[in-house]
C-alpha positions in Angstrom: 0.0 0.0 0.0 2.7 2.2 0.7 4.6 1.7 -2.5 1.6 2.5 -4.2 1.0 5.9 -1.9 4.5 6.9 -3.3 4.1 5.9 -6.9 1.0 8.1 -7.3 2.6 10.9 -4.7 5.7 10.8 -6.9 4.0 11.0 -10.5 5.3 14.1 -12.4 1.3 14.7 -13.4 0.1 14.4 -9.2 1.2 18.0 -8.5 -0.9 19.6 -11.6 -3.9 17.3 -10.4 -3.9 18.3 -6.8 -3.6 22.2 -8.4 -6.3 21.3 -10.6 -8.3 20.0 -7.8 -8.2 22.6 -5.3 -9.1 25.3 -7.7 -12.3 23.2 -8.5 -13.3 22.6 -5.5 -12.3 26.3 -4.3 -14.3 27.6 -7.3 -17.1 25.6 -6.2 -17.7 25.8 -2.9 -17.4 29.6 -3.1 -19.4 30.1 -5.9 -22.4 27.8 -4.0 -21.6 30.0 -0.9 -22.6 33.4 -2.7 -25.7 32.1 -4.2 -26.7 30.5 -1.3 -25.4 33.7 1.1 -27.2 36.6 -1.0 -30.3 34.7 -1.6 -31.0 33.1 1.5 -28.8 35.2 4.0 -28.8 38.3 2.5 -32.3 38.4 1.0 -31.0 39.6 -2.4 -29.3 42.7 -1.4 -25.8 43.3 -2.3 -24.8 45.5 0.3 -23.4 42.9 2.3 -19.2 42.8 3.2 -19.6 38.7 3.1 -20.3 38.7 -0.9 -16.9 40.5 -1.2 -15.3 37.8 0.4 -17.3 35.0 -1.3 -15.6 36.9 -4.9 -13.0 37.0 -4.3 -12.5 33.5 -3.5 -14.6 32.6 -6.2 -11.9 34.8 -8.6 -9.3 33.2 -7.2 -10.5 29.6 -8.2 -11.4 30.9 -11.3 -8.3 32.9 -12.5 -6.1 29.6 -10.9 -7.0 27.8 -13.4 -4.8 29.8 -16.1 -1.7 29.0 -15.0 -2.0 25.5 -16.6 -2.2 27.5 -20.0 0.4 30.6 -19.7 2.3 31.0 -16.5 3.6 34.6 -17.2 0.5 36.4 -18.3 -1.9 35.7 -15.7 1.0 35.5 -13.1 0.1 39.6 -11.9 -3.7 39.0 -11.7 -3.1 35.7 -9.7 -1.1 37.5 -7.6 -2.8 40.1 -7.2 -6.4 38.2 -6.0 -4.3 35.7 -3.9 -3.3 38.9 -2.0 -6.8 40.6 -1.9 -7.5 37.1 -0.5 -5.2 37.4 2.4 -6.0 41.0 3.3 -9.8 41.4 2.8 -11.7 37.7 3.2 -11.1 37.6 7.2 -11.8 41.2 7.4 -15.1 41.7 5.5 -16.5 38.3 7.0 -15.5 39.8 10.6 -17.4 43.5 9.6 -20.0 41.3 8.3 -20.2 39.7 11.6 -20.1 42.1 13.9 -23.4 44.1 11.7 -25.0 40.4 12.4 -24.5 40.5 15.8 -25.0 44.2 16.5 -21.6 43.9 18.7 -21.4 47.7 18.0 -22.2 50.6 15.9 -21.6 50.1 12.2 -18.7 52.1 12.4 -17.1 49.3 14.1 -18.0 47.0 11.4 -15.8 49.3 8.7 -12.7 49.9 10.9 -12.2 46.0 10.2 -12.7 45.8 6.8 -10.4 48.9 6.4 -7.9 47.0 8.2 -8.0 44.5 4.9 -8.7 47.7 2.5 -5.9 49.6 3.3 -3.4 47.0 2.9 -4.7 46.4 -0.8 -4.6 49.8 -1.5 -0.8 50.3 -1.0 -0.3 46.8 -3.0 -2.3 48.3 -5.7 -0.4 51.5 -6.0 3.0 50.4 -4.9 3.3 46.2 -5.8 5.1 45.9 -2.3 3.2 43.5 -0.3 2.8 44.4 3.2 3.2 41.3 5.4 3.1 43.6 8.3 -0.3 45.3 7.0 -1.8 41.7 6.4 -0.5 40.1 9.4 -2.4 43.2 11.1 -5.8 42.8 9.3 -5.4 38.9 9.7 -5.2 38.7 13.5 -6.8 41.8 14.5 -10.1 40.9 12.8 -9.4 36.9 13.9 -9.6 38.2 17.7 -12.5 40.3 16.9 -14.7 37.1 15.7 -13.5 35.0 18.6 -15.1 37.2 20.8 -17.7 37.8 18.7 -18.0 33.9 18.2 -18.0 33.2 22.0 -20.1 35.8 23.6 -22.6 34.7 20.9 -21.9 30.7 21.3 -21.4 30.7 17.6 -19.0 27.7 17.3 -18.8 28.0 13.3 -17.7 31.6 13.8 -14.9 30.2 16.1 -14.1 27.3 13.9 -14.2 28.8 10.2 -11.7 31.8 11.8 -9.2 29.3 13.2 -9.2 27.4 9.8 -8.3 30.5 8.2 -5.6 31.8 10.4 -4.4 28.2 10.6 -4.0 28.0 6.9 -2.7 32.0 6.7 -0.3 31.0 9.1 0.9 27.5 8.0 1.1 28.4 4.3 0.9 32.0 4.0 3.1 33.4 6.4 6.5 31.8 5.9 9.2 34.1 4.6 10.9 30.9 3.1 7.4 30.3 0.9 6.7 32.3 -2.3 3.2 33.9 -2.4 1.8 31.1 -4.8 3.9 27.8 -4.0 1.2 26.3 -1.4 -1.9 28.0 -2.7 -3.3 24.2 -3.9 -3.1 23.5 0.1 -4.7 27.1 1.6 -7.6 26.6 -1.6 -8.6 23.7 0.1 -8.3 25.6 3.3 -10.6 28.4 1.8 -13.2 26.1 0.6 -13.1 24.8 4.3 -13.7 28.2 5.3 -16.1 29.0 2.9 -18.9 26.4 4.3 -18.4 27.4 7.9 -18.3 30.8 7.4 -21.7 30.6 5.2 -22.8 27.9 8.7 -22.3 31.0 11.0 -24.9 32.7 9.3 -27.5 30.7 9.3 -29.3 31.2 13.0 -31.2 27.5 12.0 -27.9 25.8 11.9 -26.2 27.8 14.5 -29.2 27.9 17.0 -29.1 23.8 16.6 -25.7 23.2 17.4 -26.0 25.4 20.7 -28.6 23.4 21.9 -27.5 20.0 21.2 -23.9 21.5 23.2 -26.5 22.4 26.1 -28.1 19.0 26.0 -24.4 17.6 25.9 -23.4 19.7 28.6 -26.1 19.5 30.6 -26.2 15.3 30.6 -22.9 15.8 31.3 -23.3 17.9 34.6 -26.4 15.5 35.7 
């Protein structure tokens, strides 16, 4: 079994299938969370921060795709939407979040995005990538929804921001990485995040995982 494991591991084509793979299923999953987010969440309106995080993961699974066909030319674009990625998905599903849960006044909800929008900006205009600007719109907004997530008991909140960071951190972060070398691993890590995130929105789902943890915790303390 193990020689097996390492003759399919080791095939010159397995690299390009797992690439292919994890854009699919990143394209996907994010494209199934918008619909399902702006018709069932957000009623049809479009002023929602979530549908820009759901894009631009569904762009990024999208525009992956083209480096199986020209490397070079789609190499700026890629790059450019892995970073929006990084910067603006965490921070726009934590303003989304807070507006939710009426934490605060909407204000709030915009200082976190702008954590994520200011840190594309100055990529847009100067191509430096900020990795001390991300890191800060990453972890900032990550403690923001674990509060949020645990004086709400929303466990999905909790879980789908520890995926992210997780995956930000494992295959992001790294100074010995460049930006796209593990992207097939953190797609898969997006598409994770993409179900849980669209779970903590959804007060049917939430509302019936806190009350089977009650019932758990209750039979427990009985």
């Amino acid at each position: 079994m193990s020689d097996l494991y390492e003759k399919v591991i080791c095939h010159p084509i397995f690299p390009t299938v797992v690439a292919a793979l994890s854009y699919t299923v990143l394209a996907i999953t994010s494209a199934a969370a918008l619909y399902l987010y702006f018709t069932e969440i957000a009623a049809n309106d479009f002023w929602h921060w979530q549908l820009v995080s759901y894009i631009i993961m569904l762009a990024n699974g999208i525009t992956g795709f083209s480096e199986f066909f020209d490397e070079e030319s789609f190499l700026p674009l890629r790059d450019l939407l892995d970073y929006c990625q990084l910067a603006l998905v965490l921070p726009c599903y934590a303003a989304q979040m807070w507006i939710k849960t009426d934490m605060g006044p909407p204000e709030i909800s915009a200082v976190h995005a702008g954590l994520g929008i200011i840190a594309t900006i100055i990529y847009v205009t100067t191509e430096l990538r900020r990795q001390d600007l991300c890191d800060l719109a990453v972890f900032a907004n990550a403690v923001s929804l674990f509060v949020v997530g645990a004086l709400t008991m929303n466990l999905f909140t909790i879980i789908a921001t520890s995926v992210l960071v997780a995956g930000y951190y494992v295959y992001k972060r790294p100074d010995d990485q460049c930006c796209m070398a593990p992207q097939d691993k953190f797609n898969f890590v997006m598409a994770v995040f993409a179900i849980l995130s669209l779970a903590s929105f959804d007060d049917n789902v939430t509302r019936n995982v806190q009350d089977t943890l009650q019932s758990i915790v209750g039979a427990a303390a009985n």
